[in-house]
C-alpha positions in Angstrom: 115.2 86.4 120.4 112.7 83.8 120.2 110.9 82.6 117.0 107.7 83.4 118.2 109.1 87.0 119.6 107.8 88.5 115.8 105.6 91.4 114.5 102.2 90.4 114.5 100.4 89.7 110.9 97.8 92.2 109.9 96.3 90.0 107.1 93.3 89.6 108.9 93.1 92.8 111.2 89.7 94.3 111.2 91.2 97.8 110.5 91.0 97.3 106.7 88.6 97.7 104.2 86.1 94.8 104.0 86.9 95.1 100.2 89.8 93.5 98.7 89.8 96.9 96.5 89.6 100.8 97.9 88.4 103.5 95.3 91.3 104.7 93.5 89.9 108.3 94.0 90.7 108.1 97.9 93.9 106.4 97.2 94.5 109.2 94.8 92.9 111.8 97.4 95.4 110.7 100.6 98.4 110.4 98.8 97.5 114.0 97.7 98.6 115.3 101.3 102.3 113.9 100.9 102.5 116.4 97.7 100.5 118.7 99.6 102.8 119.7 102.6 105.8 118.9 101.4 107.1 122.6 99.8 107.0 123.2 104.1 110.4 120.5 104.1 111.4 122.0 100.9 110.8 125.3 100.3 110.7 127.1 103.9 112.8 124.2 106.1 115.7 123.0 103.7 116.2 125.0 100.4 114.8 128.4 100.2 113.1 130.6 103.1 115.5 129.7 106.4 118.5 128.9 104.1 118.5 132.2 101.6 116.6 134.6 103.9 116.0 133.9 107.9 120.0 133.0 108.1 121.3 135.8 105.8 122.7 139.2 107.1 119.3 140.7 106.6 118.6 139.6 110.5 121.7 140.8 111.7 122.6 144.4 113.4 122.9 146.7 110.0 126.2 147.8 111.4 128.1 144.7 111.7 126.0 143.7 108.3 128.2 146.7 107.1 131.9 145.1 108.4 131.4 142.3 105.2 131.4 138.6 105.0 135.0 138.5 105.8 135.1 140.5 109.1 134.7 137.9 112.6 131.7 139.6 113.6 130.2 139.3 111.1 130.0 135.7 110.6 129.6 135.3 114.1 126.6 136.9 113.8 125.4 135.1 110.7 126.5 131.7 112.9 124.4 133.1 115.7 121.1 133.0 113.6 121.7 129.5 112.5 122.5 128.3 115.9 119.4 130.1 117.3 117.3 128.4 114.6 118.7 125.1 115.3 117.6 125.8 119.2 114.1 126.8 118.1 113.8 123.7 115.7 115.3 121.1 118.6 112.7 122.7 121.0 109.9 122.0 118.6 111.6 118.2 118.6 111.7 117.8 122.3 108.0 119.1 122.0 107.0 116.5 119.6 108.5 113.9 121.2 106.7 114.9 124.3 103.1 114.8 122.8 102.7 112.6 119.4 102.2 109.0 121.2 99.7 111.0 123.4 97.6 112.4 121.0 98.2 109.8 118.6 96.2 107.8 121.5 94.0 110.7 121.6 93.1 110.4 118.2 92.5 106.9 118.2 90.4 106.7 121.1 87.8 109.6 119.6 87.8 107.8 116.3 88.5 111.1 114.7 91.9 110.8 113.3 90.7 112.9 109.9 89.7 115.8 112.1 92.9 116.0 114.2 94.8 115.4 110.4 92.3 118.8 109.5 93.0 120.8 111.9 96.5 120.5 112.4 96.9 120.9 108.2 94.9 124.4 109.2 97.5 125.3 111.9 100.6 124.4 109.4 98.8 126.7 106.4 98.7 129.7 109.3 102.5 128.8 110.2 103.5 129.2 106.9 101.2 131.9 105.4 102.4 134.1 108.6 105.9 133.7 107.1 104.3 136.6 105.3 105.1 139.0 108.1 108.5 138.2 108.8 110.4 141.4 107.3 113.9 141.7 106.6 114.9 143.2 109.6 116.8 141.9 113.0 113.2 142.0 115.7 110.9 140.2 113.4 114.3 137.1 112.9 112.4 135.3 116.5 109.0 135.4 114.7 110.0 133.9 111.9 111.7 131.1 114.3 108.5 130.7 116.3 106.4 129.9 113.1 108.5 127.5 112.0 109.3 125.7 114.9 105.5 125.6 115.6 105.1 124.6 111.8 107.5 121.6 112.7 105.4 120.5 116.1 102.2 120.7 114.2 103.5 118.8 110.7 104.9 115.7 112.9 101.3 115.6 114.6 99.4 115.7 111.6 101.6 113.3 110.2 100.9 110.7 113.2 97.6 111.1 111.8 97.9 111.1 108.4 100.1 107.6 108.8 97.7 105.5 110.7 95.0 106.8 108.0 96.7 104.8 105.2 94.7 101.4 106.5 91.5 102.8 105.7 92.6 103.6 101.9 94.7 100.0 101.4 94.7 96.7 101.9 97.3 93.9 103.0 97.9 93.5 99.5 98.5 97.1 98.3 99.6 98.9 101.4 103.6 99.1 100.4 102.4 100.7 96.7 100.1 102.8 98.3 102.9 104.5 101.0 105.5 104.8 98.0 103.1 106.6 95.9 102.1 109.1 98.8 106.2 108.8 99.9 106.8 109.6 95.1 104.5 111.9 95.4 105.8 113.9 98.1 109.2 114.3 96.4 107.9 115.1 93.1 105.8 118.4 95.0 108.9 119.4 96.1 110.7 119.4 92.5 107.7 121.4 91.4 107.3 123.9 94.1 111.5 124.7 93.9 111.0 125.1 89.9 108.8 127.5 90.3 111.1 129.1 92.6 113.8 129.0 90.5 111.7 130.3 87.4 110.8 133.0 89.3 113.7 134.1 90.5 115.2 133.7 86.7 112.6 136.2 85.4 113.3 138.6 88.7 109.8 138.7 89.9 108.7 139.6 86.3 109.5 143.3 87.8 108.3 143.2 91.4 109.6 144.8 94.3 111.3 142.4 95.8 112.9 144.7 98.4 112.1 144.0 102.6 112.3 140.0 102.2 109.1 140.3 99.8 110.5 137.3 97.1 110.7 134.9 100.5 107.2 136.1 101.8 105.3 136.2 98.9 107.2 132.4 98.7 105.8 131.8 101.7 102.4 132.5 100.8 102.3 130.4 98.3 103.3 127.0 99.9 100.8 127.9 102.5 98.1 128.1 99.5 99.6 125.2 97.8 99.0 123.4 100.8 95.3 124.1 101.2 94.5 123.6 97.8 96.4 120.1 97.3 95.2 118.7 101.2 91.4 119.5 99.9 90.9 116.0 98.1 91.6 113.9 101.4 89.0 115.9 103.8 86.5 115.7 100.6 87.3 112.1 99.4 88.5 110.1 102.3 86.2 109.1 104.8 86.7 109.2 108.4 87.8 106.3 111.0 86.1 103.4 110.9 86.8 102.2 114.7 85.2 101.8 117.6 85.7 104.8 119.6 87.2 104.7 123.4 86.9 106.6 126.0 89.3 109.8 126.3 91.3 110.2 128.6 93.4 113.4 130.4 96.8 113.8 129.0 98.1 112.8 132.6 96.5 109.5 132.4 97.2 108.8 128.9 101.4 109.0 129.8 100.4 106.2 132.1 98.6 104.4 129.6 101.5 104.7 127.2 103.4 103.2 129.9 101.6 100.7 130.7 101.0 100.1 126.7 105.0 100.1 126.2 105.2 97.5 129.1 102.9 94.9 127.3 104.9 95.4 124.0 107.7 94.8 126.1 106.4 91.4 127.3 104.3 90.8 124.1 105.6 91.8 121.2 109.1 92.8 121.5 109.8 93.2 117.9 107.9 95.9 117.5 109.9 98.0 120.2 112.9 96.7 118.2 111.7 97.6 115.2 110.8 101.3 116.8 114.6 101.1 118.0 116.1 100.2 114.5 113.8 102.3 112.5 115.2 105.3 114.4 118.6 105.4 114.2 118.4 104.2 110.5 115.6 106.7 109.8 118.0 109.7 111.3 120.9 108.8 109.3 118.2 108.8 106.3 117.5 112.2 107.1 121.7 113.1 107.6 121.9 112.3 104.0 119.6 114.8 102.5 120.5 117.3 104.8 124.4 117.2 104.2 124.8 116.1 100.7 124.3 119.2 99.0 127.1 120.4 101.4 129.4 117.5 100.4 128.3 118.7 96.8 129.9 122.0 97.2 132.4 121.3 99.7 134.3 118.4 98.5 133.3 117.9 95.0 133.2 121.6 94.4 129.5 122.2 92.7 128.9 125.7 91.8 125.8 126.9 93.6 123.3 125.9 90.4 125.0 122.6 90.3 123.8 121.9 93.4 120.2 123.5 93.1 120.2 120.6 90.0 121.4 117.9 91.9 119.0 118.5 94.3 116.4 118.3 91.8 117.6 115.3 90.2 118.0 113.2 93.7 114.3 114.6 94.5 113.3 113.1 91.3 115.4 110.0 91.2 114.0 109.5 94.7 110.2 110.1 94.2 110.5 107.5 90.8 112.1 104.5 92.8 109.7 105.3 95.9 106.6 104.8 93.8 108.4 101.6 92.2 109.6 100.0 95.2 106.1 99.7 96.9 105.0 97.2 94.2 108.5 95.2 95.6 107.4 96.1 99.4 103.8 94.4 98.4 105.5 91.0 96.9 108.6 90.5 99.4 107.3 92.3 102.4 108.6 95.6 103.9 111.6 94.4 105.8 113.6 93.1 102.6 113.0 96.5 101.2 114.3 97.9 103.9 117.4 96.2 104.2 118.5 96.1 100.3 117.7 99.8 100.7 119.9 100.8 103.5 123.0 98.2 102.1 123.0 100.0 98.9 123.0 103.5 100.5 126.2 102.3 102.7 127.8 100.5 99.7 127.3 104.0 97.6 128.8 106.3 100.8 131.7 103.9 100.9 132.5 104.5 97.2 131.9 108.4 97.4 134.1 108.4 100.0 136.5 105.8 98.2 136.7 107.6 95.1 135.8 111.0 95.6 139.4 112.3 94.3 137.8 110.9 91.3 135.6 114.0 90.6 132.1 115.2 90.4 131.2 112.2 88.4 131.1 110.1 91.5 129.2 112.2 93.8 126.8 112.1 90.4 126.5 108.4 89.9 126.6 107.5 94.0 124.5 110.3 94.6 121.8 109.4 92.5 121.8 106.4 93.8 121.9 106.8 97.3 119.2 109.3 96.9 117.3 106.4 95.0 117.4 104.8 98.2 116.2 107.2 100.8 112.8 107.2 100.1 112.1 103.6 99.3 113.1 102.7 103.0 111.3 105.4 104.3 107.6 104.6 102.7 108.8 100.5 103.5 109.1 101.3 106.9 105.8 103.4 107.3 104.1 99.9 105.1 105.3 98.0 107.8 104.4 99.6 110.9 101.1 100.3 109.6 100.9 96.3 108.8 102.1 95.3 112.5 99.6 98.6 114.5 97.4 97.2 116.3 93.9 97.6 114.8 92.2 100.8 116.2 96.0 101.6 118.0 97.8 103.0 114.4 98.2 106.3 115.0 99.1 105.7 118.7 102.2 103.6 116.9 102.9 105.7 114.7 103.3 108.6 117.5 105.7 106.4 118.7 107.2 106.2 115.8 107.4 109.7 115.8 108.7 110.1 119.6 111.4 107.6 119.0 112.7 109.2 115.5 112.9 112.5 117.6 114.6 111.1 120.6 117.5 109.6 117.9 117.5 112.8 116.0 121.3 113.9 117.5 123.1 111.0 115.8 123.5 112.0 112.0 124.9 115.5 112.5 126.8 114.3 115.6 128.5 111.7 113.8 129.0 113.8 110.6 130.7 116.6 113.0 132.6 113.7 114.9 134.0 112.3 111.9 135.2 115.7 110.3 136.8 116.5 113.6 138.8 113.3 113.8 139.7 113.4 110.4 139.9 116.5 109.2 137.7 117.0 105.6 134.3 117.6 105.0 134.2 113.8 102.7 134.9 112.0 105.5 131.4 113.0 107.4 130.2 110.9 105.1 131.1 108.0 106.5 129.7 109.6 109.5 126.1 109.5 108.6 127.0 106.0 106.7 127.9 104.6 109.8 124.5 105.5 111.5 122.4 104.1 109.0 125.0 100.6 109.1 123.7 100.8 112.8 120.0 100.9 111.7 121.0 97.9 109.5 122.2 95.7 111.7 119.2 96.2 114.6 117.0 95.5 111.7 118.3 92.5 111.2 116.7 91.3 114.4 113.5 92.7 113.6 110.8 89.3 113.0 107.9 89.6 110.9 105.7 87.7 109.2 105.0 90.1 106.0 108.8 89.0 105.2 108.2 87.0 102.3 104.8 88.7 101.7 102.8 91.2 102.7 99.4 88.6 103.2 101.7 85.6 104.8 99.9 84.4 107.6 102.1 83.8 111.2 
């Protein structure tokens, strides 16, 4: 790669503010939207309403529901419903993948990225508050897959949108504190929403009938009215696109145009297809952590069902503190650094877990904690830096690239955490599975040239 194959500087792009400073109250007012929708990854996706309820034997034929958790058919029933949701959820990938760099482009050429972030905030509220009429019984299971699968497709849009808006409430200066305090601010919503989960459940409803899945639908509700409420500020606050609007084109001709527009990064800025290529692998392995390491909690260190619900709300909080405190780093040594001393302290801390685990829980605490420390600090770096390197007018075009390409690297976490366990024989050992993705990430982001590396303002 050639010295002057880098990322392009943004200290100067006309995308910005004019004003070296942006009203804390819109700062305040985007970063809202990240605390907003994230009890949808949280709640519904990862802890609570597919976990506890759309996977459990309410869903299944009462009679084999009858035979017990230790009959065949039963479990290959309860396996069944998680496979079918994992269908429905890759589906609503392949979906994603298909239209975010479109309507991304879409967005960007109507100048109306606030609008397409409204509406598509509506659509996920409807998703979740129609959780609501999922009952516990086996014909409504498909609805409750539908709505969250189309809940997925719509919160990966919005968030194409809700990306490229984060140059029009920073400035080269301020842009890495401003992602990690959206990024913090998103983990701490979900400590909050799953405490009140908890504390509700501890005090059984305070006397509710709870029977016919109510608990997980009323829970349901209530992330979809947690999201309107805490969206609000950024469609009140936040002003629209400031760009100069393009014509629109069919969604035919704009799959041309994103050809054509991948070509000339090709030729022009290859770096920032790189950087698209690097961020996704390391970015799914990212993902592989959270979603296995409460089972390497419970399966190899042997944490008691509370003991995980803790650790995940200790990781969630250790991860939302050093998110918000890492951006001030991403704003003085540039993105990329952060970045890389993320992702080589999350693969130093896998190694030891996997290392020491016959130590006991203490390790999976310590490493744990600081692994988790780690996820989200590369994860709001690496949204800094493509927003630095968009093309003005073109960010939430990139970023539905960013999108597209996350999606289309989606199958190497879980297939190198199954690989892993297969050749060797323990669950511990898929931990060097997902390691060994995000080690890949690493070392393609070790070719990745930009100028914001020893500063965010750093001219080329």
């Amino acid at each position: 790669m050639s010295n002057d194959d880098v990322l392009p500087s943004i200290a100067d792009a006309p995308g910005f503010p004019d004003s070296d400073r942006v009203p804390r109250k819109q700062v305040w007012a985007w970063a809202l939207w990240d605390w907003a929708t994230q009890p949808f990854n949280s709640v519904i996706i990862t802890f609570v309403f597919t976990a506890l309820y759309l996977t459990s034997d309410s869903f299944i034929d009462p009679a084999i529901a009858a035979l017990g958790e230790d009959d065949p058919a039963y479990s290959a029933a309860i396996d069944n419903l998680a496979s079918s949701l994992g269908w429905g959820i890759t589906a609503a990938g392949i979906l994603v993948a298909l239209l975010a760099p479109v309507l991304g482009q879409r967005a960007d050429a109507s100048g109306k990225r606030k609008s397409w972030l409204g509406v598509m905030t509506l659509v996920l509220v409807a998703c979740v508050g129609g959780l609501y009429f999922v009952e516990a019984t086996p014909d409504a299971f498909w609805l409750g897959v539908g709505l969250i699968a189309l809940g997925s497709i719509v919160a990966e849009i919005a968030n194409v949108n809700y990306y490229a808006m984060m140059v029009q409430v920073s400035t080269p200066r301020t842009m890495g504190r401003v992602s990690g305090l959206g990024w913090g601010l998103g983990y701490m919503g979900g400590i909050v929403a799953l405490v009140f989960v908890v504390l509700l459940d501890t005090f059984e409803w305070f006397g509710m009938d709870t029977s016919n899945g109510m608990a997980y639908r009323l829970i349901a509700v209530g992330c979809a009215v947690w999201t309107l409420v805490f969206a609000w500020p950024l469609f009140r606050y936040v002003p629209e696109t400031q760009v100069r609007k393009r014509p629109t084109v069919s969604i035919v001709k704009g799959y041309a145009i994103l050809v054509a527009d991948l070509r000339r990064l090709w030729n022009e800025a290859r770096s920032t297809l790189w950087f698209l290529l690097a961020s996704a692998v390391y970015r799914d392995g990212l993902a592989g952590v959270f979603t296995f390491g409460a089972i390497i909690a419970a399966v190899a260190f042997g944490f008691s069902d509370s003991q995980v619900i803790l650790f995940g709300i200790a990781a969630n909080l250790v991860a939302g503190v050093s998110t918000i405190i890492a951006g001030r780093f991403d704003d003085r040594l540039g993105p990329r650094r952060v970045i890389l001393v993320a992702l080589g302290v999350i693969v130093a801390a896998g190694v030891v877990i996997v290392a020491l685990h016959g130590v006991g829980p203490i390790v999976f605490w310590v490493c744990g904690l600081l692994l988790s420390g780690m996820v989200g600090p590369a994860q709001a770096a690496s949204r800094s830096l493509l927003a630095r390197v968009s093309p003005a007018g073109r960010e939430a075009e990139m970023f539905g690239l960013y999108a597209t390409t996350g999606r289309a690297a989606s199958f190497l976490a879980p297939g190198m955490w199954a690989l892993f366990i297969t050749l060797f024989g323990a669950t511990i050992w898929g931990t060097l599975g997902v390691i060994s993705v995000v080690l890949a990430g690493m070392v393609l982001m070790l070719f990745v040239r930009t100028p914001a590396d020893r500063g965010a303002v750093e001219p080329a």
